[in-house]
SEKE-888916 format. One record per residue (C-alpha): residue number from 1; chain; x, y, z. Coordinates in Angstrom, 1 decimal. Example, Ala and Ser with C-alpha at 12.3 -4.5 7.8 and 13.67 -1.06 7.14 Angstrom:
<recs>
   k c     xx     yy     zz
   1 A   12.3   -4.5    7.8
   2 A   13.7   -1.1    7.1
</recs>
This chain:
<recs>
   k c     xx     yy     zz
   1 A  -29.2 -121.7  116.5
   2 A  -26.3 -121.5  114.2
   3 A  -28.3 -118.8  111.9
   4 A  -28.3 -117.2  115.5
   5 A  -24.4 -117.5  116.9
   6 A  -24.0 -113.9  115.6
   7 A  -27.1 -112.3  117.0
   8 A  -26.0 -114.1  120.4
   9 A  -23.1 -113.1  120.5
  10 A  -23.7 -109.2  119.7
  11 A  -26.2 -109.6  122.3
  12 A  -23.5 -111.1  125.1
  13 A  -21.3 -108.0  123.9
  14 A  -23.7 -105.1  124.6
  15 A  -24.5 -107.0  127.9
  16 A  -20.6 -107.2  129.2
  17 A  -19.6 -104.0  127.8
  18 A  -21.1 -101.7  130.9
  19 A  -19.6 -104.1  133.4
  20 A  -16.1 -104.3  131.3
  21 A  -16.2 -100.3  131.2
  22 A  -17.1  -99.8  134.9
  23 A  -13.8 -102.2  135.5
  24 A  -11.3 -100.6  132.9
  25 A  -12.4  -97.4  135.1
  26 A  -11.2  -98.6  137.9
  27 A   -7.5  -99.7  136.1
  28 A   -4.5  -97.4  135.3
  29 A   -5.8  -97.7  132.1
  30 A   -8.9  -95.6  133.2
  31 A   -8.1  -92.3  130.7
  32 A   -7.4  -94.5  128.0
  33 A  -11.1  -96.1  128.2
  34 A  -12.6  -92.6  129.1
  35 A  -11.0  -90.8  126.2
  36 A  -11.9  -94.1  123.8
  37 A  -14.9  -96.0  124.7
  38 A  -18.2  -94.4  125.0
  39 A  -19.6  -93.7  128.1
  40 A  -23.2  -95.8  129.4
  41 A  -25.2  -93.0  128.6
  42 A  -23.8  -92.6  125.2
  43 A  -24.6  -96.3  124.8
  44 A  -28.1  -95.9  125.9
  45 A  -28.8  -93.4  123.6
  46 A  -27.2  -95.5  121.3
  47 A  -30.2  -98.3  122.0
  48 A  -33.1  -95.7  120.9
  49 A  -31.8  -93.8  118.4
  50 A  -30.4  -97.1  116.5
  51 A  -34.4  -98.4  117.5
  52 A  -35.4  -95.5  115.5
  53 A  -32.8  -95.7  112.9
  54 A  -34.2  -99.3  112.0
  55 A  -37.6  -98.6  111.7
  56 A  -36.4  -96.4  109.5
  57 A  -34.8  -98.3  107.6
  58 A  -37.8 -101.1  107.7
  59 A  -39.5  -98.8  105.4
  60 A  -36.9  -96.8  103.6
  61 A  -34.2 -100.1  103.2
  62 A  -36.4 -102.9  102.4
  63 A  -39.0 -101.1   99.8
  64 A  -37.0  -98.2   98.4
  65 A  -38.9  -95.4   99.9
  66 A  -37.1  -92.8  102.0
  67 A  -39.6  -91.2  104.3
  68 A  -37.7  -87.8  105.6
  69 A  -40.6  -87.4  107.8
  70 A  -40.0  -90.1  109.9
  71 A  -39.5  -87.9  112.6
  72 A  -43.4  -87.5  113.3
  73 A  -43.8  -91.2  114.5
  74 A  -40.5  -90.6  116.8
  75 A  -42.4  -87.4  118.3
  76 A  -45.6  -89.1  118.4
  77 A  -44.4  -92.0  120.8
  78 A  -42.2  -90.1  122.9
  79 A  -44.9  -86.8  123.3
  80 A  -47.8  -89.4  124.1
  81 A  -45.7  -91.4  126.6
  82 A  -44.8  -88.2  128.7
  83 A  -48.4  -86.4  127.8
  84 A  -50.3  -90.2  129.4
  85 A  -47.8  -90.2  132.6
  86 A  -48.8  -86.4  133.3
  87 A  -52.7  -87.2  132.9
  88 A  -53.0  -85.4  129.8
  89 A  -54.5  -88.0  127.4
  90 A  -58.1  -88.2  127.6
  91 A  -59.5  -91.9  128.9
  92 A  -55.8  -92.6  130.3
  93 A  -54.9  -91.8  133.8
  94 A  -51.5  -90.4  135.4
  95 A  -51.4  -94.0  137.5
  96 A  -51.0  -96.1  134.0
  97 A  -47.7  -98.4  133.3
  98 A  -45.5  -97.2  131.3
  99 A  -45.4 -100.2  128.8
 100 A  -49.7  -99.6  128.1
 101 A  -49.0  -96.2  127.4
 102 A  -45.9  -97.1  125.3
 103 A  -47.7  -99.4  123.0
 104 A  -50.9  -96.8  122.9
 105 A  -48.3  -94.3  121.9
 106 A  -46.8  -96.6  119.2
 107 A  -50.3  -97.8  117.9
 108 A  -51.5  -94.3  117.3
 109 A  -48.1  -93.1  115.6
 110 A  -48.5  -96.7  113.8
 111 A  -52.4  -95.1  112.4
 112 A  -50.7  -91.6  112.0
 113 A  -48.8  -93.4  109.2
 114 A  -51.5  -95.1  107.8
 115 A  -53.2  -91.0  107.1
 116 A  -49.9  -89.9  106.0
 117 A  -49.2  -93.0  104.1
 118 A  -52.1  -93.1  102.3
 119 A  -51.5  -89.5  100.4
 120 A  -48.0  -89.7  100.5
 121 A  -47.8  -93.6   98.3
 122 A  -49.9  -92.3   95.7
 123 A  -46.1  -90.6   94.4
 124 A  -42.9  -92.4   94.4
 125 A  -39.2  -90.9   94.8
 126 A  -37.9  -87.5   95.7
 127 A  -41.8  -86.6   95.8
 128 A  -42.3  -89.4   98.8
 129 A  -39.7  -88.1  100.5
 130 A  -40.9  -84.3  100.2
 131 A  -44.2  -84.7  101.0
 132 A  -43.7  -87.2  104.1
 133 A  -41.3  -84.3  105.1
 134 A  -44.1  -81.8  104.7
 135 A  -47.0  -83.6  107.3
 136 A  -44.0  -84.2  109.3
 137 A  -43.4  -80.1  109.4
 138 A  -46.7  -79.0  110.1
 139 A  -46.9  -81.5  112.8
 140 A  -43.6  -80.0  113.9
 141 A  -45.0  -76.9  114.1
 142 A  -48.3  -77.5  115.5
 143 A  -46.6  -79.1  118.7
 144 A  -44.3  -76.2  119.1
 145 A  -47.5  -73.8  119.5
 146 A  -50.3  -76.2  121.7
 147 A  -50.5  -75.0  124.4
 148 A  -52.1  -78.0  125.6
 149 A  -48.9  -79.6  125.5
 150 A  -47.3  -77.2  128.0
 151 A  -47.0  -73.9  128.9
 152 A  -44.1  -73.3  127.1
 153 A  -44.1  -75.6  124.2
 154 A  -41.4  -74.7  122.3
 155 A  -39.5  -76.0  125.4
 156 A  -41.2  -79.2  125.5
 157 A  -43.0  -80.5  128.8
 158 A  -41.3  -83.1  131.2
 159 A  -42.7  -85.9  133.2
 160 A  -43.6  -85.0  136.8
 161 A  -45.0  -88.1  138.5
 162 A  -43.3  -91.3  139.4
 163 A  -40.7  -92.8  137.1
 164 A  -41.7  -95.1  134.0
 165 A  -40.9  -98.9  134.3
 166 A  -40.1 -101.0  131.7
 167 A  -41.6 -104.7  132.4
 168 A  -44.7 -106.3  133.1
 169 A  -47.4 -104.2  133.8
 170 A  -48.9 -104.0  137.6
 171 A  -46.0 -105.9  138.9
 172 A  -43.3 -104.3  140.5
 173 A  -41.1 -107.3  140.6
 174 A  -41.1 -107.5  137.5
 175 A  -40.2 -103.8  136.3
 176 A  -37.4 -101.7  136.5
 177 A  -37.4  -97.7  136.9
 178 A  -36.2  -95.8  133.8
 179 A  -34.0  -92.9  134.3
 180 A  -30.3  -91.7  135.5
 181 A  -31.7  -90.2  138.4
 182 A  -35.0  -92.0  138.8
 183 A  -34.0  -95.2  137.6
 184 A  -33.3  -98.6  140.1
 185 A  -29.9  -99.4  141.3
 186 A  -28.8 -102.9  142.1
 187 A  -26.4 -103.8  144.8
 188 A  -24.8 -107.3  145.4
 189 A  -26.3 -108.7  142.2
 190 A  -26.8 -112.7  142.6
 191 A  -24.3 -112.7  145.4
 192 A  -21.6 -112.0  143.1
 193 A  -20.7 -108.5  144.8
 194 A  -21.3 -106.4  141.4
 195 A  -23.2 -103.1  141.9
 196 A  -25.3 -101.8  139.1
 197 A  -26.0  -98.1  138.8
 198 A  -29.3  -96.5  137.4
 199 A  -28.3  -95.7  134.7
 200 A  -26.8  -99.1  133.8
 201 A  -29.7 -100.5  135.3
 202 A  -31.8  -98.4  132.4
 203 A  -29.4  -99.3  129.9
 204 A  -30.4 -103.0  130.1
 205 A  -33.6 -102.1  130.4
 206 A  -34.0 -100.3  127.6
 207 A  -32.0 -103.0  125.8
 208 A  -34.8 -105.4  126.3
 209 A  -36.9 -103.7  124.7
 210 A  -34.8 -102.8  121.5
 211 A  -34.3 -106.5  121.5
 212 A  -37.6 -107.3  121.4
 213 A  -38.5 -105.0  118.6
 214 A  -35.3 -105.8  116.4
 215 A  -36.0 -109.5  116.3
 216 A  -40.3 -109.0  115.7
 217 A  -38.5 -106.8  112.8
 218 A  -36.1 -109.7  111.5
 219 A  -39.2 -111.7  111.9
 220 A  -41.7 -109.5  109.2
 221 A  -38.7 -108.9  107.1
 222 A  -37.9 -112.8  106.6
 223 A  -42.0 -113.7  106.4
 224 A  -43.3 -113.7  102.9
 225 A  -44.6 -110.1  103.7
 226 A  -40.9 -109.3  103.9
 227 A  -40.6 -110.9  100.1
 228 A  -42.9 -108.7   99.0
 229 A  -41.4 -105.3  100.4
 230 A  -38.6 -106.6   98.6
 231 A  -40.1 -106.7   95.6
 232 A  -41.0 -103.8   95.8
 233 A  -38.2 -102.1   96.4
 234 A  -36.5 -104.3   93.3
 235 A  -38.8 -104.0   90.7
 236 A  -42.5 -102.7   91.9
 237 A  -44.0 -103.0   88.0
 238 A  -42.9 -106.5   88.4
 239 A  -44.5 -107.2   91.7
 240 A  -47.8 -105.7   90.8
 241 A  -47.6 -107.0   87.6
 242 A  -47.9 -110.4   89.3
 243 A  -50.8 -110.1   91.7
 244 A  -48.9 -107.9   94.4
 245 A  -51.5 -105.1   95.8
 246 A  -48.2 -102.8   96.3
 247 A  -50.2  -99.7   97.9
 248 A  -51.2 -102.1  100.3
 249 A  -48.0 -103.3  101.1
 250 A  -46.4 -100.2  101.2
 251 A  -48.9  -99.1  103.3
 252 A  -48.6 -101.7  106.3
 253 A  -44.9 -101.6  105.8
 254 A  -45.0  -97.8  107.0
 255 A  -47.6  -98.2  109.6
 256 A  -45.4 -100.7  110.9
 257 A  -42.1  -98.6  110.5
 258 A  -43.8  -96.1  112.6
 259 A  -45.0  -98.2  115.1
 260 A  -41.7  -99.3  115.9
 261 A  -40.1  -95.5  115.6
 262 A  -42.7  -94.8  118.3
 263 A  -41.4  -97.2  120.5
 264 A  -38.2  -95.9  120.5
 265 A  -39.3  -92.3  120.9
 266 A  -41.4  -93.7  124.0
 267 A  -38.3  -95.4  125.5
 268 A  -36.4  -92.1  124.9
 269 A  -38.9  -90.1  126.5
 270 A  -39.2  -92.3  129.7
 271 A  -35.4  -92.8  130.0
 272 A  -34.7  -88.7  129.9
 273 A  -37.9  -87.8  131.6
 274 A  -38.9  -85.0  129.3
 275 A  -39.9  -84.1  125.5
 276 A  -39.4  -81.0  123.1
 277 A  -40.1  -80.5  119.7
 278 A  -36.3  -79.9  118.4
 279 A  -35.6  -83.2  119.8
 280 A  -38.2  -85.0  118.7
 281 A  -40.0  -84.4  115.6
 282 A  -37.7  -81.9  114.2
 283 A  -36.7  -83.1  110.7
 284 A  -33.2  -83.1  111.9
 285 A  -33.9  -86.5  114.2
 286 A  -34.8  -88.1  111.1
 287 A  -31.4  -87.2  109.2
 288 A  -29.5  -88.3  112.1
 289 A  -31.4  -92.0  111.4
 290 A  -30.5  -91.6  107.7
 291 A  -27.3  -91.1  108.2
 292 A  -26.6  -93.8  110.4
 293 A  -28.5  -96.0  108.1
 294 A  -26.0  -95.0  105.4
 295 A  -23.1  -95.9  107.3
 296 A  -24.2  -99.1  108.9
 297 A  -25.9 -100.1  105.5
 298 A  -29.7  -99.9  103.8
 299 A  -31.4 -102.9  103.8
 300 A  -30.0 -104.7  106.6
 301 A  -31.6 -104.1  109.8
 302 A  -29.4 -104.2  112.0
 303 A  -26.6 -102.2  110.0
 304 A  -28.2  -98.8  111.5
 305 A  -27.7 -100.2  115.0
 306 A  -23.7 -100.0  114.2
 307 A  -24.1  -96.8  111.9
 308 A  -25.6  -95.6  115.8
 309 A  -22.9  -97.0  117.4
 310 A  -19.8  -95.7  115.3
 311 A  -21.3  -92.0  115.2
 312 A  -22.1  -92.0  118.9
 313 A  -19.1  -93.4  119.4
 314 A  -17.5  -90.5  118.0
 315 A  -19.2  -87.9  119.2
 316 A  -18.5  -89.3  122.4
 317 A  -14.5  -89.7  121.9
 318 A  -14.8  -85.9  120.3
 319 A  -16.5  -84.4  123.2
 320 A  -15.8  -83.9  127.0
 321 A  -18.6  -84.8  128.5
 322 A  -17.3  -87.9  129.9
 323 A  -14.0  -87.4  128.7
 324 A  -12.4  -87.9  125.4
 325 A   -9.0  -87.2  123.1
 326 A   -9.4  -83.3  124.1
 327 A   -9.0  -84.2  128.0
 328 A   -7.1  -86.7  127.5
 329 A   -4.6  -84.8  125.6
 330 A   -5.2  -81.4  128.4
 331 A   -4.3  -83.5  131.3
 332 A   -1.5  -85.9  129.1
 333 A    0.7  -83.5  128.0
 334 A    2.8  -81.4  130.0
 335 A    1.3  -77.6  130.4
 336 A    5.2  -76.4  129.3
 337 A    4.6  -78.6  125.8
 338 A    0.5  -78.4  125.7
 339 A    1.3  -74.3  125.7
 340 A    4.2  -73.7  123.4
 341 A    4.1  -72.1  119.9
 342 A    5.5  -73.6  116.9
 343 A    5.1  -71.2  114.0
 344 A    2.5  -69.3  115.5
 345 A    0.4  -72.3  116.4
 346 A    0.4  -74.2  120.2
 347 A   -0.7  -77.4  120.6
 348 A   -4.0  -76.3  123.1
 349 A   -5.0  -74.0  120.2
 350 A   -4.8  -77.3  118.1
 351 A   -6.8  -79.0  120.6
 352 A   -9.6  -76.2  120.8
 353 A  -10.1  -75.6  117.8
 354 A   -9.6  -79.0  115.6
 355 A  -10.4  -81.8  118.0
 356 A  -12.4  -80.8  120.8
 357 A  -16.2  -80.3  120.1
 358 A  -15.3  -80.9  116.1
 359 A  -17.9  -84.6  116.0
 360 A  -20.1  -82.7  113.6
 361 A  -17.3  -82.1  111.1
 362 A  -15.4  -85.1  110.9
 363 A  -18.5  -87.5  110.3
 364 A  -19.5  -85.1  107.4
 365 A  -16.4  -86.2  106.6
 366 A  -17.0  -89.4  107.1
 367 A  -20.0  -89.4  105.7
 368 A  -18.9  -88.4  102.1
 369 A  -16.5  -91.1  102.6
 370 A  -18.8  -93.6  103.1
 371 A  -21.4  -92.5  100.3
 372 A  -18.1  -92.7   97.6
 373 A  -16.1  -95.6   98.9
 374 A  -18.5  -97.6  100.8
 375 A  -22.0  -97.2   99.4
 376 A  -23.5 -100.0  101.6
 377 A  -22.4  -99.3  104.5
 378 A  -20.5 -101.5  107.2
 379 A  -23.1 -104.2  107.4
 380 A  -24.0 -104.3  104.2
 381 A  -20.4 -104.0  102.5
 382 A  -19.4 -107.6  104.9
 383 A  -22.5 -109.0  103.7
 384 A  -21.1 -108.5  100.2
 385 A  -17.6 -110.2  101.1
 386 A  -19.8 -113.1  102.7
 387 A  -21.5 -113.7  100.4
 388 A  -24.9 -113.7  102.2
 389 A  -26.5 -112.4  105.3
 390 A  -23.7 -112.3  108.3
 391 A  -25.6 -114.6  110.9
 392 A  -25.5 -117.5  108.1
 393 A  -22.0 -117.1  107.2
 394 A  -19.7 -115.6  109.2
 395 A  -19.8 -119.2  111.5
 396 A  -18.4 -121.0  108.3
 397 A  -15.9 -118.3  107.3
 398 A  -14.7 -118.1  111.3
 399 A  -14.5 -121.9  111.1
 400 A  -12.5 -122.3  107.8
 401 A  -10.3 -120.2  109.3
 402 A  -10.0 -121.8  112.5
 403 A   -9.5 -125.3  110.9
</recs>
């Protein structure tokens, strides 16, 4: 349990932080938390895409090879999770739950990457990573021109029945409706007078489920099967040297990986209702994982979840979607001051053209940062100044300190 504190207590934060959010909004000190915190859809996409980002980085952090294809297994989960509620998969009708269809979605990206897998281990390094980018292109391609898949595929296809429920199959007590508009609301929850939108109701949803998976992932990582990806990734001579069928291991280890990246693009999918092939197994989703893995550290798991979280974060405070600095700063500042020029430059032109809209930039920026100054990224960088893994000794650092 003490191994644990950490996890529980990351775990307690993600479940205040909508209901800490919703009552900062209703404060003087609403702009501040607008303009600052990200908003509950920003966190929810935060859930899937730092899902993603760790499957990832099962495969890419723990036994050295960087699949840039990783994309497909996203595409597959979220493409067959849409394609099964629409009556489109053969053998699978419109009527089944979303969670059979979710886990048929991630069991076929999960054999996708055993084909792939098994071509693409037979090279190592900047080949790997080319050739898993490769079948992940022509899959790319193929989606955007089946027609099968919609009448206008390059647009993607959406769901049209009933909304997709995360729980326990067949029982509706037991499930909760995905979706901002779709989703369950909950009013007067246990009696304590606290109203849950839809969307918040998704967003714990969905964090269920990227619960579930991150701690199944912890689990393989920290089995002897873990050991091995390990050794891989630190010497593979060595480990075959001594018994190891690496190819094997390699191979499972991706199959896995993309079983778990299918998951998240299934949760994706049935959270925003509809799919398309820029968005989903565009090469591009797969750099977004590997840069968050970068910043919130290779090899650790749950580092990509905060790599998620700080670039989300940004975008969020860089945008004005739900606010951020550029509104704040618009409806601040006096229109006399916000207007005036000072050697040819006002403040709004500032605002327009260096803050507002500018999230791409600055975490290029950041990004470079990171890859010179802090190679390991934010988890893995504290894990360096602990001395170990953070759940095992950040309780005895907090409580030398506390002594």
């Amino acid at each position: 349990m003490r191994d644990h504190a950490v996890h529980a207590a990351v775990i307690v934060g993600f479940l205040l932080y909508p209901l800490v959010y919703e009552a900062l909004l209703a404060t003087p000190a609403a702009t501040l938390a607008e303009a600052f915190l990200p908003a509950v859809t920003f966190m929810i996409a935060v859930l899937y895409m730092g899902l993603f980002a760790m499957s990832f980085d099962f495969v890419s952090g723990y036994t050295g090879y960087l699949s840039f294809g990783h994309a497909a297994f996203y595409g597959t989960g979220a493409y067959f999770v849409v394609l099964a509620a629409n009556g489109q998969v053969p053998g699978i009708p419109a009527g089944t739950p979303f969670m059979i269809t979710l886990l048929l979605g991630a069991v076929l990206a999960g054999l996708l990457a055993i084909v792939i897998g098994s071509v693409s281990f037979r090279l190592t390094g900047v080949y790997f990573a080319m050739i898993t980018l490769g079948f992940a292109q022509v899959i790319y391609e193929l989606i955007r021109s089946w027609g099968y898949v919609s009448s206008n595929p390059t647009e993607g296809t959406t769901v049209s029945g009933d909304a997709l429920a995360v729980g326990v199959p067949y029982i509706d007590a037991l499930s909760l409706n995905l979706g901002r508009l779709t989703g369950e609301s909950v009013e007067n929850l246990l009696g304590l007078g606290i109203d849950l939108s839809a969307t918040v109701v998704s967003y714990y949803a969905l964090g269920i489920v990227v619960v579930v998976c991150y701690f199944a992932m912890q689990r393989i990582v920290h089995s002897p099967f873990g050991r091995v990806m390990v050794a891989i990734r630190e010497n593979e001579e060595r480990a075959r040297a001594v018994g190891y069928p690496t190819y094997r291991f390699k191979l499972a280890a991706f199959a896995i990986s993309g079983f778990f990246g299918a998951i998240a693009g299934g949760v994706f999918a049935a959270y925003s209702r509809s799919v398309a092939p820029d968005g989903t197994f565009y090469f591009l989703v797969t750099a977004d994982a590997l840069i968050t893995t970068i910043i919130g550290g290779f090899g650790t798991l749950a580092g990509p979840v905060y790599g998620t979280l700080f670039t989300q974060g940004l975008e969020d405070v860089l945008s004005t979607e739900s606010g951020g600095i550029a509104t704040l700063l618009r409806e601040g500042i006096p229109e006399g001051v916000y207007e005036t020029d000072l050697f040819g430059v006002s403040l709004e032109l500032f605002v327009n053209t260096a803050v507002d809209g500018r999230a791409p930039l600055y975490l290029g920026i950041i990004f470079v940062l990171f890859v010179l100054f802090v190679p390991n990224g934010i988890l893995g960088t504290l894990r360096d100044r602990l001395g170990g893994t953070v759940g095992k000794r950040l309780p005895d650092h907090l409580r030398r300190y506390l002594r």
